[in-house]
PyMOL Python script that loads the backbone (N, CA, C, O; Angstrom):
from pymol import cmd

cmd.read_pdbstr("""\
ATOM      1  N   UNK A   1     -15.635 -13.105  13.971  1.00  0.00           N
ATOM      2  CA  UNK A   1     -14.986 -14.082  13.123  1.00  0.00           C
ATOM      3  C   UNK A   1     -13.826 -14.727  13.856  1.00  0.00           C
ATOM      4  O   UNK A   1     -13.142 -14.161  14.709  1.00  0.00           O
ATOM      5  N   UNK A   2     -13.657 -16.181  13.358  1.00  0.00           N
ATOM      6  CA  UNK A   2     -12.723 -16.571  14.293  1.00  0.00           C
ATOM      7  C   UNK A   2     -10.893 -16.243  13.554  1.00  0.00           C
ATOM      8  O   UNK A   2     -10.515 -15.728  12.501  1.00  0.00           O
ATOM      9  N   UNK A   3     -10.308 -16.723  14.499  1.00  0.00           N
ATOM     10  CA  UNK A   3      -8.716 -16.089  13.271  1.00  0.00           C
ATOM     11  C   UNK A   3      -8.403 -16.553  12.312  1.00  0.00           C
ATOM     12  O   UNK A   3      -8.095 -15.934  11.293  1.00  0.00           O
ATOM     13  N   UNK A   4      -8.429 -18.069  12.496  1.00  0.00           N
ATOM     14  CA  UNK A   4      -8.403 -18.568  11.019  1.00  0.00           C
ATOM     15  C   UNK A   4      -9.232 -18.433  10.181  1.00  0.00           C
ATOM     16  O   UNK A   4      -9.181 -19.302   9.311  1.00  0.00           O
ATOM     17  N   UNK A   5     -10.238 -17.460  10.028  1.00  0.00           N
ATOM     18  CA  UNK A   5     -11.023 -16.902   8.568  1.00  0.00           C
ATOM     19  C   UNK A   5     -10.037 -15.474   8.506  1.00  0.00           C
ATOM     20  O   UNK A   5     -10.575 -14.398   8.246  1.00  0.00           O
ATOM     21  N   UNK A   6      -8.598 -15.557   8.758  1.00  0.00           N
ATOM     22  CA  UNK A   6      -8.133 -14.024   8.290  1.00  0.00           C
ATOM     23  C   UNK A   6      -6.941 -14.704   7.730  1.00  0.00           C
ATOM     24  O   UNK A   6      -6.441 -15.695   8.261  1.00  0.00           O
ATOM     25  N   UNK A   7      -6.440 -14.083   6.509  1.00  0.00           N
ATOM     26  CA  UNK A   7      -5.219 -13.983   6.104  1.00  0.00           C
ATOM     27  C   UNK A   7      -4.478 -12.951   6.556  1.00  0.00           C
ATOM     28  O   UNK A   7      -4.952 -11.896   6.978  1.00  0.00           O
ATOM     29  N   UNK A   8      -3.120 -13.263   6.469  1.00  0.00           N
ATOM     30  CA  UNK A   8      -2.639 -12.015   7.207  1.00  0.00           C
ATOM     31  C   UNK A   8      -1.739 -10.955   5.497  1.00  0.00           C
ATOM     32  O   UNK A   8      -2.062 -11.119   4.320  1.00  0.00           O
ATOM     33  N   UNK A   9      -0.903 -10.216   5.911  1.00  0.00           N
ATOM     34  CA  UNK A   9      -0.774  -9.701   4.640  1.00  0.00           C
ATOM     35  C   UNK A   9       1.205 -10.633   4.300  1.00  0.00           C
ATOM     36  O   UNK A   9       1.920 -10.541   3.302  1.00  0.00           O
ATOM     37  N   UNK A  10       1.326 -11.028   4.966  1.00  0.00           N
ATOM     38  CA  UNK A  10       2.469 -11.834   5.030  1.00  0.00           C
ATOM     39  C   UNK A  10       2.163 -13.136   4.346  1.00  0.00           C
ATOM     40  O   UNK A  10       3.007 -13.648   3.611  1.00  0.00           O
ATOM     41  N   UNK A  11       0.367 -13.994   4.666  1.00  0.00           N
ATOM     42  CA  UNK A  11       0.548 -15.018   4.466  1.00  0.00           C
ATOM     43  C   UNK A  11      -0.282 -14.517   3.120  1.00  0.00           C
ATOM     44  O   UNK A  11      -0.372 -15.434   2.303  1.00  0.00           O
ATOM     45  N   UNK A  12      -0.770 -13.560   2.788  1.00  0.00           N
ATOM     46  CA  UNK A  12      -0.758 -13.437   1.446  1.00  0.00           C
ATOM     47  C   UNK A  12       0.217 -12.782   0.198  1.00  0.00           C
ATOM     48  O   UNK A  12       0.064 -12.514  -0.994  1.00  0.00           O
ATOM     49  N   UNK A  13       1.192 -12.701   1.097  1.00  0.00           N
ATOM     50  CA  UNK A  13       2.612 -12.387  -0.195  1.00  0.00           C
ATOM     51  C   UNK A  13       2.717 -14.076  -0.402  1.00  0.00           C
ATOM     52  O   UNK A  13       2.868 -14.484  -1.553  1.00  0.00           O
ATOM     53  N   UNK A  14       2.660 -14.785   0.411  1.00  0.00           N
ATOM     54  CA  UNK A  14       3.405 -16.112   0.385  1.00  0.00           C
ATOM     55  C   UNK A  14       2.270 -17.316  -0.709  1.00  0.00           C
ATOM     56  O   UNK A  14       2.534 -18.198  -1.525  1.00  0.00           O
ATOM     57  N   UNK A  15       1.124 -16.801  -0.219  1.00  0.00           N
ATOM     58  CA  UNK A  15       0.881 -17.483  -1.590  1.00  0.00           C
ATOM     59  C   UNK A  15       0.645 -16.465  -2.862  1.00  0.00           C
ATOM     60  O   UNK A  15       0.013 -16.998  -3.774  1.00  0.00           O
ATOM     61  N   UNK A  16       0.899 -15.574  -3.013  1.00  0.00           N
ATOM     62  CA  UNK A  16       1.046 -14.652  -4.312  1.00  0.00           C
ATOM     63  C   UNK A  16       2.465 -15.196  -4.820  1.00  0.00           C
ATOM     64  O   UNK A  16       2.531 -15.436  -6.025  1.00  0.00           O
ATOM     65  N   UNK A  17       3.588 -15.415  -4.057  1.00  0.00           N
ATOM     66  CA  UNK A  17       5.008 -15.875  -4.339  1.00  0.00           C
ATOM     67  C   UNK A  17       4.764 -17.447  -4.892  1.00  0.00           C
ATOM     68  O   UNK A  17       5.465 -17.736  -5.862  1.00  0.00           O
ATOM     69  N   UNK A  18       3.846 -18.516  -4.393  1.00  0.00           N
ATOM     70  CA  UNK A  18       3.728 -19.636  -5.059  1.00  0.00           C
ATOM     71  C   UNK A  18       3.245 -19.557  -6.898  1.00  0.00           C
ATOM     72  O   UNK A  18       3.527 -20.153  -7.937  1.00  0.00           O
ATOM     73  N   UNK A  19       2.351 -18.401  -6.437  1.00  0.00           N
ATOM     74  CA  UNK A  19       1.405 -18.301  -7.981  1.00  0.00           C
ATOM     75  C   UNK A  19       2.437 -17.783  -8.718  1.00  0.00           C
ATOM     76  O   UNK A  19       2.729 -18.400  -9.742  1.00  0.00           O
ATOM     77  N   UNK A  20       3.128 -16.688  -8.412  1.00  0.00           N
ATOM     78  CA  UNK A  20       3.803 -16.017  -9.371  1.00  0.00           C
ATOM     79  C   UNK A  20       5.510 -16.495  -9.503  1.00  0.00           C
ATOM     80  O   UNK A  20       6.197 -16.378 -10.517  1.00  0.00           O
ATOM     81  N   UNK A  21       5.934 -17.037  -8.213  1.00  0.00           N
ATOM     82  CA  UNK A  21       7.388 -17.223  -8.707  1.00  0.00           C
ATOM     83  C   UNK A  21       8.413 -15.697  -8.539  1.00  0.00           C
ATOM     84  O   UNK A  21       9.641 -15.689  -8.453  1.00  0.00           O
ATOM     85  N   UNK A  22       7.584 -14.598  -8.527  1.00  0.00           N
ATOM     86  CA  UNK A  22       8.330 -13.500  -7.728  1.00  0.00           C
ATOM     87  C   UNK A  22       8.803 -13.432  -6.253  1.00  0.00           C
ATOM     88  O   UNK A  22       8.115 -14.003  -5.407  1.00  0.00           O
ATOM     89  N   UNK A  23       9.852 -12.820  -5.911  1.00  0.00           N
ATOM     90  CA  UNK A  23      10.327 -12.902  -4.570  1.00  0.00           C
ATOM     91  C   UNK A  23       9.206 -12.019  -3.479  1.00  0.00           C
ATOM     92  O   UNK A  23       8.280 -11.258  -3.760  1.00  0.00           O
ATOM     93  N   UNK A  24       9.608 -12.372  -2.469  1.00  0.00           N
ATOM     94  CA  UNK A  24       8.640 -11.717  -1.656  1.00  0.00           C
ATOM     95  C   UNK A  24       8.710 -10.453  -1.518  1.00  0.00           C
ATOM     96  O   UNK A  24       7.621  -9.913  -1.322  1.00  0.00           O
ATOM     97  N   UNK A  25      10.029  -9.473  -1.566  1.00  0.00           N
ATOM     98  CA  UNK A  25      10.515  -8.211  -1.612  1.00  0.00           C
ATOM     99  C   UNK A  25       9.612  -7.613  -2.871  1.00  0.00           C
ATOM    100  O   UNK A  25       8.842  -6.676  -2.662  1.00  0.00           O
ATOM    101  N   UNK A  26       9.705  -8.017  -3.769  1.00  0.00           N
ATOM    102  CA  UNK A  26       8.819  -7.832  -5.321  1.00  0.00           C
ATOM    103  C   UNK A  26       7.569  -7.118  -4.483  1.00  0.00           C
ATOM    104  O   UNK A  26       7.363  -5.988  -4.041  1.00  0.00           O
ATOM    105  N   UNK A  27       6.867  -8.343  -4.500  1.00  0.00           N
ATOM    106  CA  UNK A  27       5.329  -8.872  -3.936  1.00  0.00           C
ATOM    107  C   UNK A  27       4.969  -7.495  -2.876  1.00  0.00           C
ATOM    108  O   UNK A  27       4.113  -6.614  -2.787  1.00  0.00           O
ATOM    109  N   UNK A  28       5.809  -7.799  -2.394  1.00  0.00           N
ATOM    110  CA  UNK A  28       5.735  -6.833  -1.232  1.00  0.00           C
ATOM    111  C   UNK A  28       5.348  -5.002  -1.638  1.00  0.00           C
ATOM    112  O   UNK A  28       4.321  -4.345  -1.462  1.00  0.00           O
ATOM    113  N   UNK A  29       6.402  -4.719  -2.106  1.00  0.00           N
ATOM    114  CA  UNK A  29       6.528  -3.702  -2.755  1.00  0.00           C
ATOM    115  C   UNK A  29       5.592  -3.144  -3.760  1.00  0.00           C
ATOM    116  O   UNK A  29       5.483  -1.936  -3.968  1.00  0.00           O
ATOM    117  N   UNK A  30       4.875  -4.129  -4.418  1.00  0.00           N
ATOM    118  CA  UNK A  30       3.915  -4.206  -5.336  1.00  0.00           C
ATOM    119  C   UNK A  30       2.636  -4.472  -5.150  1.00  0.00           C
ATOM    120  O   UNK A  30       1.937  -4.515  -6.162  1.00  0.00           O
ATOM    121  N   UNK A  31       2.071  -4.691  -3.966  1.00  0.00           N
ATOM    122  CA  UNK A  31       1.224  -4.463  -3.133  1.00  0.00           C
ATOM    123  C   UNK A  31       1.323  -3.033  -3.000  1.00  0.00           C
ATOM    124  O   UNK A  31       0.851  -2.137  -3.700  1.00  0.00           O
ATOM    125  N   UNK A  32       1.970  -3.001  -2.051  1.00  0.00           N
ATOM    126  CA  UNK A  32       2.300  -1.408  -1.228  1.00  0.00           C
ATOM    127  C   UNK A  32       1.743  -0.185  -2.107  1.00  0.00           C
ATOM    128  O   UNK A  32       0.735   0.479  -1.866  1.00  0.00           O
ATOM    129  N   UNK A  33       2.788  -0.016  -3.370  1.00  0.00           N
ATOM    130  CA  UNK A  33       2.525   0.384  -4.614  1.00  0.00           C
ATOM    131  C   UNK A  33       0.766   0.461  -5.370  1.00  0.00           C
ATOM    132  O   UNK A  33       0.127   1.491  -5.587  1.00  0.00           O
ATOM    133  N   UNK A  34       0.339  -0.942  -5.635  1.00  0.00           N
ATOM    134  CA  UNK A  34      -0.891  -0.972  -5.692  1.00  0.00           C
ATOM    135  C   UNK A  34      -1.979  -0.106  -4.811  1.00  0.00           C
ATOM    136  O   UNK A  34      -2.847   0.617  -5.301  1.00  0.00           O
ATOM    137  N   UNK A  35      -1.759  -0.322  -3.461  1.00  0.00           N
ATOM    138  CA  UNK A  35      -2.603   0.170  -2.642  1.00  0.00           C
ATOM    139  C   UNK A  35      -2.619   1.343  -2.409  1.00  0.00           C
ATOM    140  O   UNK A  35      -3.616   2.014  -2.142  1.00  0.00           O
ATOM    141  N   UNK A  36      -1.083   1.844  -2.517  1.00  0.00           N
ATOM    142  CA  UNK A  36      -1.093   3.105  -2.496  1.00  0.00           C
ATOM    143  C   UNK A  36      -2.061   4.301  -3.659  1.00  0.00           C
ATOM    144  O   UNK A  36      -2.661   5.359  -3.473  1.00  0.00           O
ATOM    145  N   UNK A  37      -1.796   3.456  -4.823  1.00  0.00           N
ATOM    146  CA  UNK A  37      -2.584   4.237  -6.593  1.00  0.00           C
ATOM    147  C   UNK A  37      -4.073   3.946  -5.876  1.00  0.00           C
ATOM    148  O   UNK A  37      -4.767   4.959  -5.793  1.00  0.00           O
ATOM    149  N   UNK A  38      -4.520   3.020  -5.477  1.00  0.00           N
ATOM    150  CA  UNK A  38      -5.712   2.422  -5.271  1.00  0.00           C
ATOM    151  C   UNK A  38      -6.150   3.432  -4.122  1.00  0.00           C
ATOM    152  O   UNK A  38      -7.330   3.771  -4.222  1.00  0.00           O
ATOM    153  N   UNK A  39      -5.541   3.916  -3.187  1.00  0.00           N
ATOM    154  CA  UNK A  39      -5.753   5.335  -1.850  1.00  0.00           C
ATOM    155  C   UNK A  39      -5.849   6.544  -2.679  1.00  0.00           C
ATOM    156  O   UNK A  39      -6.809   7.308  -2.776  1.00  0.00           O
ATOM    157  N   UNK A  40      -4.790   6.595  -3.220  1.00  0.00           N
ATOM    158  CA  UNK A  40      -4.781   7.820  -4.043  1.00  0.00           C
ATOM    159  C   UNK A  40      -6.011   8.436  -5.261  1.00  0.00           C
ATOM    160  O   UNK A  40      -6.669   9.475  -5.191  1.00  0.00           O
ATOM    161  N   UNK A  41      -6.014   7.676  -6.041  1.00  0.00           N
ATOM    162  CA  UNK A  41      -7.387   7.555  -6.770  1.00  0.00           C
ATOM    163  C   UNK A  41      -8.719   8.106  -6.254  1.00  0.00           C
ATOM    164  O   UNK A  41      -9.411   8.974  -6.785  1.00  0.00           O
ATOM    165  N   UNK A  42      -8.987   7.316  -4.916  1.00  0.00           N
ATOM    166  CA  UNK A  42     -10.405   6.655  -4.310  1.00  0.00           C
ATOM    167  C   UNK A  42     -10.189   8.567  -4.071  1.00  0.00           C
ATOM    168  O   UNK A  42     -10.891   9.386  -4.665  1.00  0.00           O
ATOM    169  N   UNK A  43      -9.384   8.833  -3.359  1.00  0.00           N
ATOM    170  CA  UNK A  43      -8.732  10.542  -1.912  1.00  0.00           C
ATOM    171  C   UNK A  43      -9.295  11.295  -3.243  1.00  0.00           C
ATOM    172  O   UNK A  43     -10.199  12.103  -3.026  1.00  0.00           O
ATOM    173  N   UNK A  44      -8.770  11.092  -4.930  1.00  0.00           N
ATOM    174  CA  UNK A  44      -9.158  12.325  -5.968  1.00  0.00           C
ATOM    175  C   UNK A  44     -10.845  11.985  -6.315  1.00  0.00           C
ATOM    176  O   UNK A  44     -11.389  12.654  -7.193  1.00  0.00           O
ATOM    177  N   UNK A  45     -11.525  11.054  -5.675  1.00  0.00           N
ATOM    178  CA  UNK A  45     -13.044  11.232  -5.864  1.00  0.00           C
ATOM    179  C   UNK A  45     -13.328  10.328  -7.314  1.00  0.00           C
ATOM    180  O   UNK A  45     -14.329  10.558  -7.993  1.00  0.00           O
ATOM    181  N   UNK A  46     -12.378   9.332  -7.678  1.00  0.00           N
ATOM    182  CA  UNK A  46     -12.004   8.051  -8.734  1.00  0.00           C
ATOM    183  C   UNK A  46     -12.755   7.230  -8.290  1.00  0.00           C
ATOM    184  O   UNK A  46     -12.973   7.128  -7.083  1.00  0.00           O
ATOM    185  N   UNK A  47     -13.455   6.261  -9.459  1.00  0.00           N
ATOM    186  CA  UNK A  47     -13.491   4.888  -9.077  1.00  0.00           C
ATOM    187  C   UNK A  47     -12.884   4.250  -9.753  1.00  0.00           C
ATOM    188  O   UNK A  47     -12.776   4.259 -10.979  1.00  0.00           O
ATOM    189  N   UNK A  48     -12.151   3.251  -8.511  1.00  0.00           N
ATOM    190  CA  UNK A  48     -11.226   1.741  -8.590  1.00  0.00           C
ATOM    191  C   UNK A  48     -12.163   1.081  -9.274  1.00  0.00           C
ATOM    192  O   UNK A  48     -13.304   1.445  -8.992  1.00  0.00           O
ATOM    193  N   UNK A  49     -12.054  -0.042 -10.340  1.00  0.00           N
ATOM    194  CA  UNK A  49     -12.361  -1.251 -10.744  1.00  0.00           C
ATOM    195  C   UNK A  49     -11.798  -2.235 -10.836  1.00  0.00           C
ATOM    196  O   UNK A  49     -11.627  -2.490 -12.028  1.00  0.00           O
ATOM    197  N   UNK A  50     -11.306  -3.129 -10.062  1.00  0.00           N
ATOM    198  CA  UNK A  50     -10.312  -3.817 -10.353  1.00  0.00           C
ATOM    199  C   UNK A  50     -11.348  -5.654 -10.629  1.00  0.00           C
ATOM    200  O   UNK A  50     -12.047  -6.361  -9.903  1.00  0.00           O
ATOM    201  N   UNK A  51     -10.929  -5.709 -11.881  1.00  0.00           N
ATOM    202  CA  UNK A  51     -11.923  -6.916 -12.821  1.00  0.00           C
ATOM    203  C   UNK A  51     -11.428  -8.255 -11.826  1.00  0.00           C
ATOM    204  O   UNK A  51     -10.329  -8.471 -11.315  1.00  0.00           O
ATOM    205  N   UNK A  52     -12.429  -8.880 -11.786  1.00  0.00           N
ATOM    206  CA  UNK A  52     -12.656 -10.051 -10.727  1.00  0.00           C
ATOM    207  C   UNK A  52     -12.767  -9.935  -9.675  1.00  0.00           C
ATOM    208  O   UNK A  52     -13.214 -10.894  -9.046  1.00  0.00           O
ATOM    209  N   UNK A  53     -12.421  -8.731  -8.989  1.00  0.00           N
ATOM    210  CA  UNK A  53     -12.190  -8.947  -7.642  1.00  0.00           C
ATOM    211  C   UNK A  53     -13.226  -7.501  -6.599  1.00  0.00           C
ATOM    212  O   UNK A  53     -13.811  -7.589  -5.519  1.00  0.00           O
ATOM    213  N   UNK A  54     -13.079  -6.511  -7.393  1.00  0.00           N
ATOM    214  CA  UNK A  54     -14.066  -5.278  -6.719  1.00  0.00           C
ATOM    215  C   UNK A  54     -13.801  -4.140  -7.031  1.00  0.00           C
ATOM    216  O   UNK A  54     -12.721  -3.787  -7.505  1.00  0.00           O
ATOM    217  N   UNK A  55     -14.827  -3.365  -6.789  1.00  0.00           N
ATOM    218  CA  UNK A  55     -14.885  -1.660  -6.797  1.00  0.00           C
ATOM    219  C   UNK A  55     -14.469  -0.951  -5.491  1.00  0.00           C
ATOM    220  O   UNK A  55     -14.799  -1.378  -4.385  1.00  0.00           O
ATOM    221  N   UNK A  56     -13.760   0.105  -5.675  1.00  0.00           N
ATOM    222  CA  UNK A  56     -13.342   1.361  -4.692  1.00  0.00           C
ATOM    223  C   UNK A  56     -13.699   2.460  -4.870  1.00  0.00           C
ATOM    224  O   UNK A  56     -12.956   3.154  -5.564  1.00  0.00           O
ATOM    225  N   UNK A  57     -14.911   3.052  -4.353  1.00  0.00           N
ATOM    226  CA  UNK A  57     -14.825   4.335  -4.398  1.00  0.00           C
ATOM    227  C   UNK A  57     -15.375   4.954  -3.031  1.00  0.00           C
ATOM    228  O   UNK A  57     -15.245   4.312  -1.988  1.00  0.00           O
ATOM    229  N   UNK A  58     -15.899   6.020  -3.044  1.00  0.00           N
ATOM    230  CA  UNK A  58     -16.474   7.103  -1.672  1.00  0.00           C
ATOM    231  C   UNK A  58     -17.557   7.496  -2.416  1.00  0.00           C
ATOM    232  O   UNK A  58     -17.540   7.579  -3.644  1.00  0.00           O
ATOM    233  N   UNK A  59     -18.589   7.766  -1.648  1.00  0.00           N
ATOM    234  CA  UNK A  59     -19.905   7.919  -1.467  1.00  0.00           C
ATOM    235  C   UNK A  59     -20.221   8.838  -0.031  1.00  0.00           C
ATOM    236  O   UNK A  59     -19.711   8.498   1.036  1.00  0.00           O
ATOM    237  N   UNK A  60     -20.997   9.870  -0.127  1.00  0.00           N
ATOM    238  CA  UNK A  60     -21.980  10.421   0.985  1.00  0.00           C
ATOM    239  C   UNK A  60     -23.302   9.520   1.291  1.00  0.00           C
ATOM    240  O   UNK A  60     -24.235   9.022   0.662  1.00  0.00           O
ATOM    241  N   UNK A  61     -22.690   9.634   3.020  1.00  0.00           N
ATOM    242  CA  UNK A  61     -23.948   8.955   3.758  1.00  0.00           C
ATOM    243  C   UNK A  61     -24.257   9.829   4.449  1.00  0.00           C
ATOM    244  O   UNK A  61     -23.556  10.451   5.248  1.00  0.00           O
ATOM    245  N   UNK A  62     -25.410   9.960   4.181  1.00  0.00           N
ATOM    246  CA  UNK A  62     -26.101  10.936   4.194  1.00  0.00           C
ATOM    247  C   UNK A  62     -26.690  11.201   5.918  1.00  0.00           C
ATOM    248  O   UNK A  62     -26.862  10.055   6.335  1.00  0.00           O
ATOM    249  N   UNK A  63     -27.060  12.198   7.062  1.00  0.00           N
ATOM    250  CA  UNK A  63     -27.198  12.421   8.209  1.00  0.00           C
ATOM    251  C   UNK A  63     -28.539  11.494   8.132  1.00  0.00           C
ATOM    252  O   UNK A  63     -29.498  11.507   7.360  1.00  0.00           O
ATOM    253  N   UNK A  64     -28.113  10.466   9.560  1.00  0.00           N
ATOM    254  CA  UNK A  64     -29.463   9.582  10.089  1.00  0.00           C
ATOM    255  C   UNK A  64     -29.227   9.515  11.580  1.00  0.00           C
ATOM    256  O   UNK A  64     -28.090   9.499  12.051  1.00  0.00           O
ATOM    257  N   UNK A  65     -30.252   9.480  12.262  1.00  0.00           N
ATOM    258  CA  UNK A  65     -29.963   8.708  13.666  1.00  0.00           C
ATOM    259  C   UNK A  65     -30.396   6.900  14.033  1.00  0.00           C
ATOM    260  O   UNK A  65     -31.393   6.211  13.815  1.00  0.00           O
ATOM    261  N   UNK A  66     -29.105   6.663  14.663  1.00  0.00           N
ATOM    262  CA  UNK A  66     -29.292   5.187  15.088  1.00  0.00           C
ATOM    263  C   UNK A  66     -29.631   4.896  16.553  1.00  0.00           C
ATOM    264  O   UNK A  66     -28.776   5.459  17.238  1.00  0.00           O
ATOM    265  N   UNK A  67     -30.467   4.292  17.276  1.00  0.00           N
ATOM    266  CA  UNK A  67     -30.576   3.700  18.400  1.00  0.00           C
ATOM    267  C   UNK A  67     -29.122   2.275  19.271  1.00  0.00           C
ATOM    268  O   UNK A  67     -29.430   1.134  19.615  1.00  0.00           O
ATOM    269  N   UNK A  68     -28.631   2.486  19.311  1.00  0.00           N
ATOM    270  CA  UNK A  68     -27.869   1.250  20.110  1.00  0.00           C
ATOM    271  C   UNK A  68     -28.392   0.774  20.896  1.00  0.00           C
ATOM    272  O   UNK A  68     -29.119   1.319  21.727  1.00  0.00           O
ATOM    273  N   UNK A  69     -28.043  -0.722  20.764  1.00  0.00           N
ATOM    274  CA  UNK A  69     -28.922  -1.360  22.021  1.00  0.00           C
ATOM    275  C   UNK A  69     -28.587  -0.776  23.411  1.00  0.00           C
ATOM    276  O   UNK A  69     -27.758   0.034  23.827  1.00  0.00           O
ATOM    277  N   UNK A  70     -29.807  -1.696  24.088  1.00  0.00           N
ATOM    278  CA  UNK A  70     -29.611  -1.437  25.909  1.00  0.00           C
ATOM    279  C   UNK A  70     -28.007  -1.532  26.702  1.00  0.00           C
ATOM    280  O   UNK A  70     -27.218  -2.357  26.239  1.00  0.00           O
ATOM    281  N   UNK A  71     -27.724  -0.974  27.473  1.00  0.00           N
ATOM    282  CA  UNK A  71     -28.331   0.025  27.883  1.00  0.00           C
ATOM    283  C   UNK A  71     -28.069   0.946  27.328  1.00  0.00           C
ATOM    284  O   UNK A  71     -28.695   1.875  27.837  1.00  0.00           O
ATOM    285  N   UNK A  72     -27.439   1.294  26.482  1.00  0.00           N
ATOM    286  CA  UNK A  72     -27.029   2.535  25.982  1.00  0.00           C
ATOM    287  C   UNK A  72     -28.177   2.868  24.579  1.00  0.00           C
ATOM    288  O   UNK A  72     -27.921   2.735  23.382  1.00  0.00           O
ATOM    289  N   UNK A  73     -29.223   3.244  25.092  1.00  0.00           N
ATOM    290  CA  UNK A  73     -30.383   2.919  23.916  1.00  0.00           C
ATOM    291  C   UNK A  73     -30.967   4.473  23.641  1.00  0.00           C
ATOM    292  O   UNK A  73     -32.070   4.679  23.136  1.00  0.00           O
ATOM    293  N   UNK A  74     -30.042   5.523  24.057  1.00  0.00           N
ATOM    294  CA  UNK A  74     -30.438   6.926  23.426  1.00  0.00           C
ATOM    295  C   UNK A  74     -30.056   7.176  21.920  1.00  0.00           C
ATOM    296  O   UNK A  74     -28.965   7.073  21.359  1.00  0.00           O
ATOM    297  N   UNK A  75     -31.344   7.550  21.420  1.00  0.00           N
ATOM    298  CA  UNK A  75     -30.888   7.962  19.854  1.00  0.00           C
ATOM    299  C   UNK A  75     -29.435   8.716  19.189  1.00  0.00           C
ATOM    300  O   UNK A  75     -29.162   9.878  19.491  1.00  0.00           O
ATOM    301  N   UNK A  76     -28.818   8.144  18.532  1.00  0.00           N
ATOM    302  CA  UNK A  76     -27.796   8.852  18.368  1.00  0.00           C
ATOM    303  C   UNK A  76     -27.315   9.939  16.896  1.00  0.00           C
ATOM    304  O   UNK A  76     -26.578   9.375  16.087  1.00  0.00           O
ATOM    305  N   UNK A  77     -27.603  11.004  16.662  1.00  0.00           N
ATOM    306  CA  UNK A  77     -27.657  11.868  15.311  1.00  0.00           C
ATOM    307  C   UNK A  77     -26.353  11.433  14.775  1.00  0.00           C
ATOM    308  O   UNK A  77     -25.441  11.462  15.601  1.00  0.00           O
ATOM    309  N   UNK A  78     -25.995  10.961  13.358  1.00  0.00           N
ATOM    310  CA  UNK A  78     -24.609  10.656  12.922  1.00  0.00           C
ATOM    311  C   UNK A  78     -24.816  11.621  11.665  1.00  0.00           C
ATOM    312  O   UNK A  78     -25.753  11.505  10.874  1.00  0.00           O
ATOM    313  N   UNK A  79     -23.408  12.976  11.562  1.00  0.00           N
ATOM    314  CA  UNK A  79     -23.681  13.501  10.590  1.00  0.00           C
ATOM    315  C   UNK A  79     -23.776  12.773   8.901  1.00  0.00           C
ATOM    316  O   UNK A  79     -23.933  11.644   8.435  1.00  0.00           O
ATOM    317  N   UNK A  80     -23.533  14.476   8.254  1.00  0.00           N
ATOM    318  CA  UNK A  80     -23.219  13.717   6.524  1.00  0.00           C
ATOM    319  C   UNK A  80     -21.537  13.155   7.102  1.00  0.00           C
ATOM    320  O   UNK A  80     -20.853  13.546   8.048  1.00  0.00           O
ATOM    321  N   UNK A  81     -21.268  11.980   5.952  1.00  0.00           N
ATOM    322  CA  UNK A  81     -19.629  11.800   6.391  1.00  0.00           C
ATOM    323  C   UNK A  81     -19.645  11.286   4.780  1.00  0.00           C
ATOM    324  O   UNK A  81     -20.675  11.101   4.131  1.00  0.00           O
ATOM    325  N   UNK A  82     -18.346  11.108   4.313  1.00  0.00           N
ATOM    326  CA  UNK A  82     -17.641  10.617   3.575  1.00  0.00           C
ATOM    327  C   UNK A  82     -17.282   8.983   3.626  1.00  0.00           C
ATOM    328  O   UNK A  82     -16.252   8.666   4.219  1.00  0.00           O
ATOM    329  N   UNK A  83     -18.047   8.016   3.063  1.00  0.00           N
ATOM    330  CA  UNK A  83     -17.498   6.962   3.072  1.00  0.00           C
ATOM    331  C   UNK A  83     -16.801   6.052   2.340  1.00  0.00           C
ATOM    332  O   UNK A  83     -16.413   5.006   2.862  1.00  0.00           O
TER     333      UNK A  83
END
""", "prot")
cmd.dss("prot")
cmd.show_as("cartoon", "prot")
cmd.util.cbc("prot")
cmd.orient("prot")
């Protein structure tokens, strides 16, 4: 992807601060906050719903092996993991 398809988390306090009219310290903090309940949750085996925008949770993926391309094209076993 090129850079300008990324927001950064700065240039999204700054337009959260247009929409809302809160200071950026707020914004800031309230993110942080958010993400943090939103880590915490997902870590106790919760699912996030957050309406309009997406789901958070963890799931087992289950043990498969993948091939990578050439040259490095030996099968590779990836255990169970937590995703």
């Amino acid at each position: 992807m090129k850079k300008e398809n990324y927001v950064t988390t700065n240039q999204l306090i700054t337009l959260a601060k247009k929409h809302s009219g809160l200071s950026k310290e707020v914004l800031t903090d309230s993110l942080h906050a958010l993400l943090a309940a939103v880590s915490e949750s997902v870590d106790a085996g919760k699912t996030v719903t957050i309406e309009s925008f997406g789901r958070f949770d963890t799931r087992l993926e289950k043990e498969h092996t993948v091939t990578p391309p050439p040259p490095h094209n030996q099968p590779v076993t990836i255990p169970d993991r937590k995703v």
